[in-house]
Backbone as JSON Lines, residues from 0, in Angstrom:
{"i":0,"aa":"X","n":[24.82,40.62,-16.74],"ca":[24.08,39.97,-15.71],"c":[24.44,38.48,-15.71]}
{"i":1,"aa":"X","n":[24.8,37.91,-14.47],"ca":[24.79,36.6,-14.28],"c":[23.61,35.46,-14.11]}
{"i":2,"aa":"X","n":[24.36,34.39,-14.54],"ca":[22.97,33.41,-14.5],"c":[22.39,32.6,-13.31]}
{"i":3,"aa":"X","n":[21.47,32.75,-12.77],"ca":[21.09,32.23,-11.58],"c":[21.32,30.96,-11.64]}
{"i":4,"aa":"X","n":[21.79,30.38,-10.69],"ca":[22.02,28.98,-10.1],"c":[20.66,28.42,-9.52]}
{"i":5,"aa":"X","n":[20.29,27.34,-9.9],"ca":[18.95,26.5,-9.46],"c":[19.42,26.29,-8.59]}
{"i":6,"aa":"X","n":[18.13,26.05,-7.51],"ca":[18.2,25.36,-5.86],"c":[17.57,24.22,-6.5]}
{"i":7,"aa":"X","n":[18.21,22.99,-6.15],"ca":[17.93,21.76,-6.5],"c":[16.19,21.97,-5.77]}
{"i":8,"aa":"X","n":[15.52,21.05,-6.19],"ca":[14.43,21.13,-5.34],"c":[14.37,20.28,-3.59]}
{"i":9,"aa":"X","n":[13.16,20.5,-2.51],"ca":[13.74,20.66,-1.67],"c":[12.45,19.08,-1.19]}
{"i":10,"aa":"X","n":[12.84,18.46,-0.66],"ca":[12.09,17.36,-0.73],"c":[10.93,17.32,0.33]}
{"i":11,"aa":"X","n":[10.01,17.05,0.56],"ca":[8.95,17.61,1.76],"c":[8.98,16.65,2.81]}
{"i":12,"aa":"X","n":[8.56,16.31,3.99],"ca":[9.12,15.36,4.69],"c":[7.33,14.36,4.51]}
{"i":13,"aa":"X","n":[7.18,13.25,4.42],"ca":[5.81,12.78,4.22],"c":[5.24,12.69,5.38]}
{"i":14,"aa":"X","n":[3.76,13.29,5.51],"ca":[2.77,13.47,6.47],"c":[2.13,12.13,6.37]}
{"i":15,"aa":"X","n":[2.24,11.67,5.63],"ca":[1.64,9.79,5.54],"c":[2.45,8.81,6.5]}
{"i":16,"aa":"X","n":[1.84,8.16,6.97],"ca":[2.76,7.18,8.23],"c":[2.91,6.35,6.85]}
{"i":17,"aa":"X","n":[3.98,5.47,7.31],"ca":[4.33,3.92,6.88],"c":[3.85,3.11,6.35]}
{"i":18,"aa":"X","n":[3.23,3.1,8.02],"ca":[2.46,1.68,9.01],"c":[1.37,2.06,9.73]}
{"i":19,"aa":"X","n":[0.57,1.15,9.51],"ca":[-0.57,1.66,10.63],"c":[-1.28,0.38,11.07]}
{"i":20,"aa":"X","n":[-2.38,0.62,12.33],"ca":[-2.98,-0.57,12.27],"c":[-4.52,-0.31,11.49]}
{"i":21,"aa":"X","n":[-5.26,-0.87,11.57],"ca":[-6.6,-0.69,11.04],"c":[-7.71,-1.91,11.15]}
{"i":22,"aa":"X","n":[-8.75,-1.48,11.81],"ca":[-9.32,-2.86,11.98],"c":[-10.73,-2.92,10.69]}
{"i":23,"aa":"X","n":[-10.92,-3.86,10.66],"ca":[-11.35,-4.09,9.11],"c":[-12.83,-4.32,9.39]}
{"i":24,"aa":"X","n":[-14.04,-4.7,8.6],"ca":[-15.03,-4.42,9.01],"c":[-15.54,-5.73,9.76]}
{"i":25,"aa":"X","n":[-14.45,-5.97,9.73],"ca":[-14.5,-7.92,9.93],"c":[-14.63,-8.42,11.28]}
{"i":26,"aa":"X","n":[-13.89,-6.79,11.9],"ca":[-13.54,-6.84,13.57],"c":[-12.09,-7.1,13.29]}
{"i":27,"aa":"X","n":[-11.23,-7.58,12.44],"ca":[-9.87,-8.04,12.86],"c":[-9.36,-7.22,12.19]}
{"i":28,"aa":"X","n":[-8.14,-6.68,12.92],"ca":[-6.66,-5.98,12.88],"c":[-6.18,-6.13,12.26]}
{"i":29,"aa":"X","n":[-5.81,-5.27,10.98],"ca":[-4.81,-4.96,10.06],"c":[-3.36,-4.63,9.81]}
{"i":30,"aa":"X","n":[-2.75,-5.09,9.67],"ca":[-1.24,-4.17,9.61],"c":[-1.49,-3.51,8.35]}
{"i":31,"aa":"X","n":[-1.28,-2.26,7.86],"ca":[-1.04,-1.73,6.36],"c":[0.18,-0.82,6.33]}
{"i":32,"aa":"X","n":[0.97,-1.13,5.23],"ca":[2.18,-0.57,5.3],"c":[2.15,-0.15,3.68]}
{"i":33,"aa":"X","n":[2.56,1.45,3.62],"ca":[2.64,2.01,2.47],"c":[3.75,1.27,1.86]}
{"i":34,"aa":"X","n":[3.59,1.48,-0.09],"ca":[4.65,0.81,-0.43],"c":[4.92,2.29,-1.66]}
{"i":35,"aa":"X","n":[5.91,3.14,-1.73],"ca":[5.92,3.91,-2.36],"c":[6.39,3.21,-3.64]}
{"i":36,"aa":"X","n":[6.23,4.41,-4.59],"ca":[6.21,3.98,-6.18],"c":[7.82,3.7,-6.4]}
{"i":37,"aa":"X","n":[8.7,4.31,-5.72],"ca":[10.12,3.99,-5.91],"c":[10.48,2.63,-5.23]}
{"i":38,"aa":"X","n":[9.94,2.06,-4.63],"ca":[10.19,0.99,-4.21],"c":[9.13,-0.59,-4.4]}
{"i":39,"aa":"X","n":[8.6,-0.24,-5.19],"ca":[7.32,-1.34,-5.68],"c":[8.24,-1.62,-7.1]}
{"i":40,"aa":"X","n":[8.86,-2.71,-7.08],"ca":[9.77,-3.09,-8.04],"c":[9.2,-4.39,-8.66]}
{"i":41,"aa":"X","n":[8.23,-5.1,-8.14],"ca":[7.3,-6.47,-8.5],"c":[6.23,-5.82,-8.95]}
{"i":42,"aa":"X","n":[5.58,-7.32,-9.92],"ca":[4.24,-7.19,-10.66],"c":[3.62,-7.79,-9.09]}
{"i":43,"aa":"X","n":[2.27,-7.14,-8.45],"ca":[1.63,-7.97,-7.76],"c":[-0.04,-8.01,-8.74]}
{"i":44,"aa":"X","n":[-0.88,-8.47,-7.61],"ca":[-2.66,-8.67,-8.68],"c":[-3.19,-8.29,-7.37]}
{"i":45,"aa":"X","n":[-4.14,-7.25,-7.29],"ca":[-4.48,-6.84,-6.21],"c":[-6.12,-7.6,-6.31]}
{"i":46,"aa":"X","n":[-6.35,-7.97,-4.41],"ca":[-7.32,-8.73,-4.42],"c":[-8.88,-7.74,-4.46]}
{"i":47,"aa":"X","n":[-8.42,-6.57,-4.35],"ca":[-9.71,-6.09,-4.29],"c":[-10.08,-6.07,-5.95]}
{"i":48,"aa":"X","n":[-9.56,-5.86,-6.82],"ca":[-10.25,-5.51,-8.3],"c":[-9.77,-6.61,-8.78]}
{"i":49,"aa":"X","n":[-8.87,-7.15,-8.65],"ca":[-7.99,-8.6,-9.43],"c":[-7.22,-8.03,-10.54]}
{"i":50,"aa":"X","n":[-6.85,-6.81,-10.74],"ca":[-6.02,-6.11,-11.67],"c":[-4.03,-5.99,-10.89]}
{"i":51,"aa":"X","n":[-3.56,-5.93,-12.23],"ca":[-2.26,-5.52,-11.85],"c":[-1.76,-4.79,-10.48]}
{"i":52,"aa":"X","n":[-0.56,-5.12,-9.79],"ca":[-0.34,-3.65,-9.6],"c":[1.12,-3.41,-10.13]}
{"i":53,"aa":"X","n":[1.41,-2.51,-10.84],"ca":[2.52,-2.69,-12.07],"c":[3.49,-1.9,-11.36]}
{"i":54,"aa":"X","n":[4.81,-2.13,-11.87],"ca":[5.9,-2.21,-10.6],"c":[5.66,-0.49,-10.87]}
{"i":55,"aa":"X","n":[6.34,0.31,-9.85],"ca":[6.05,1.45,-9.92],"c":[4.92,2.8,-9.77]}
{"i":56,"aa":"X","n":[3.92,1.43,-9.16],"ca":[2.93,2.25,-8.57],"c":[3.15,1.68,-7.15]}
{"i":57,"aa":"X","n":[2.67,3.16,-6.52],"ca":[2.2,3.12,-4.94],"c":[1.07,2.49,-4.87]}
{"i":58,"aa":"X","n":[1.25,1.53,-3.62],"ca":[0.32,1.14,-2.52],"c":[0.63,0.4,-1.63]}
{"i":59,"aa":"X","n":[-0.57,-0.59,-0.87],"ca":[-0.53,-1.03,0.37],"c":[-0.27,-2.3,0.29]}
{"i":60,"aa":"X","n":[0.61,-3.0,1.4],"ca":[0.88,-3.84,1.55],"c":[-0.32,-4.61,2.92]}
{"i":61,"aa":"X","n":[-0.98,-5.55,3.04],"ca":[-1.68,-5.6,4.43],"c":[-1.88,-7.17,5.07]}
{"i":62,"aa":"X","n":[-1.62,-7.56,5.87],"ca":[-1.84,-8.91,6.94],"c":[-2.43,-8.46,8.27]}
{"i":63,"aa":"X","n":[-2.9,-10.06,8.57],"ca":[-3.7,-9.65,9.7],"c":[-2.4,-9.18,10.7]}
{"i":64,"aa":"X","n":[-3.02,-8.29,11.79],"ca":[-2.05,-7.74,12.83],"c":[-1.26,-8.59,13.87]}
{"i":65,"aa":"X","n":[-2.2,-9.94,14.18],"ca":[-1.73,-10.67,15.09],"c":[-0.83,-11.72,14.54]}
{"i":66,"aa":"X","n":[-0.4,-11.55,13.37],"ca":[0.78,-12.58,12.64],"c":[1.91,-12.44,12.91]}
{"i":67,"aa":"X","n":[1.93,-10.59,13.19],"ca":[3.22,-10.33,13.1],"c":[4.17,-10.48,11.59]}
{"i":68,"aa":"X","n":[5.38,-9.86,11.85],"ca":[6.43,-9.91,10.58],"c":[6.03,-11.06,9.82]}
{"i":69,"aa":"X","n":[5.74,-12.35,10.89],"ca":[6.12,-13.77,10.44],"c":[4.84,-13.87,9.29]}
{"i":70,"aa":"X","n":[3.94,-13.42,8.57],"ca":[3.04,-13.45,8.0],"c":[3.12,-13.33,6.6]}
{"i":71,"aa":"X","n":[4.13,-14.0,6.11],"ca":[4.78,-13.27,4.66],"c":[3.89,-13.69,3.91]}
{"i":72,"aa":"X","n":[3.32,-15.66,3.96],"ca":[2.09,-15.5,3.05],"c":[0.93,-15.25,3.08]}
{"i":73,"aa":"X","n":[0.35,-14.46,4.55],"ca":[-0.7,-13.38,4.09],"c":[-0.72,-12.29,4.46]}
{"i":74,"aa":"X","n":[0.25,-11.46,3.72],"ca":[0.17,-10.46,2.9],"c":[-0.4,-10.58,1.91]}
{"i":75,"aa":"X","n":[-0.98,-9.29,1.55],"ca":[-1.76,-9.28,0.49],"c":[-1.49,-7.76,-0.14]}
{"i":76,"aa":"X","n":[-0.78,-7.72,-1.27],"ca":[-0.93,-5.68,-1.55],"c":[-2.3,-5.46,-2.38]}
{"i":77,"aa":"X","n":[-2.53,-4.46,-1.99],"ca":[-3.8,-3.74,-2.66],"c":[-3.51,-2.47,-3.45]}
{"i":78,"aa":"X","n":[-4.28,-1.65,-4.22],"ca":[-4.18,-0.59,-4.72],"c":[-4.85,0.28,-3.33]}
{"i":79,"aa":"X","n":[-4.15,1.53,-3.4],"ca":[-4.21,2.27,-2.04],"c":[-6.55,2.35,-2.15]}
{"i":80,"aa":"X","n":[-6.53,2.7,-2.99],"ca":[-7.88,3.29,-3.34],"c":[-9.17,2.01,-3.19]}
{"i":81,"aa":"X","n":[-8.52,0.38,-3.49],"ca":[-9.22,-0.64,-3.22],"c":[-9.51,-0.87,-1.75]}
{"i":82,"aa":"X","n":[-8.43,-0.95,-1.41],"ca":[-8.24,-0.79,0.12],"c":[-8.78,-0.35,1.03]}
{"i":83,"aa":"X","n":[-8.68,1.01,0.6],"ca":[-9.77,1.81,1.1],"c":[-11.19,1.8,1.46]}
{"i":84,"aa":"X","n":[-11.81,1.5,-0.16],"ca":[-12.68,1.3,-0.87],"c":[-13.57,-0.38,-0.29]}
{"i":85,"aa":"X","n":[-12.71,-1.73,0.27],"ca":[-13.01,-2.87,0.5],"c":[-14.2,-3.13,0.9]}
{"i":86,"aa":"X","n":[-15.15,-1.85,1.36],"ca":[-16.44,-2.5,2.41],"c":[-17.26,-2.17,1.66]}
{"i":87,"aa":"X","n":[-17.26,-1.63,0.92],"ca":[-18.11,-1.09,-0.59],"c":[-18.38,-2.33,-1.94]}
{"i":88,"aa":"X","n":[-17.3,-3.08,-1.5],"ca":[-17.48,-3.94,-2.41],"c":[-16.34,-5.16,-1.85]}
{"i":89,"aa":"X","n":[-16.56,-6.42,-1.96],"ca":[-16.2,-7.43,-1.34],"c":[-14.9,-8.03,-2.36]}
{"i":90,"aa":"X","n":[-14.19,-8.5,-1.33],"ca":[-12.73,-8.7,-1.94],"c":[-13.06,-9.91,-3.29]}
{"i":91,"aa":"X","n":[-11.79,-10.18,-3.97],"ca":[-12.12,-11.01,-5.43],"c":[-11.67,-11.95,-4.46]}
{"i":92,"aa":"X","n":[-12.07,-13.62,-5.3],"ca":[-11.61,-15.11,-5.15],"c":[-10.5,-14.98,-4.2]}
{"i":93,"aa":"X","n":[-9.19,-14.48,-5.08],"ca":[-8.29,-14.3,-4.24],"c":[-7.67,-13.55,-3.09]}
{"i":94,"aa":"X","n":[-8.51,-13.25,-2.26],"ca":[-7.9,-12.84,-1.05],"c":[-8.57,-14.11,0.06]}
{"i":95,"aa":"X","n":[-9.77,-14.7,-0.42],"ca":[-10.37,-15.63,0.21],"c":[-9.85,-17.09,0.6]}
């Protein structure tokens, strides 16, 4: 009997958008843009908990919507789950 050949595995296509908009409880417009774990290569400090986010984890990148691209210094990344989570509990020092 011969030895079966593996099918490499088959990659799924992601049901998660990107990008999205989102308006915040603030009334103002969000840009949030996923940042997958293969591509989060920086230490950032996320403003919702003030903890790491250590290169290699997923999450969100977010600025207000009406900045546009041009908004590089406010961006802010978050942990996907803070993010989420923001109206539950109010952002740290630094997002303010």
């Amino acid at each position: 009997m011969g030895r079966r050949r593996r099918e490499p595995p088959r990659r799924l296509p992601s049901t998660l958008p990107t990008r999205r908009i989102e308006t915040g409880p603030d009334g103002y417009d969000y840009e949030v843009r996923v940042v997958t774990a293969a591509r989060a290569v920086k230490v950032y400090r996320c403003p919702g908990c003030d903890h790491e986010i250590r290169s290699g984890t997923a999450h969100v990148v977010v600025w207000p919507a009406d900045m546009g691209e041009a908004a590089v210094d406010d961006r802010r990344h978050w942990h996907t789950p803070c993010w989420a989570n923001r109206t539950n509990r109010g952002p740290t020092r630094r997002w303010s």
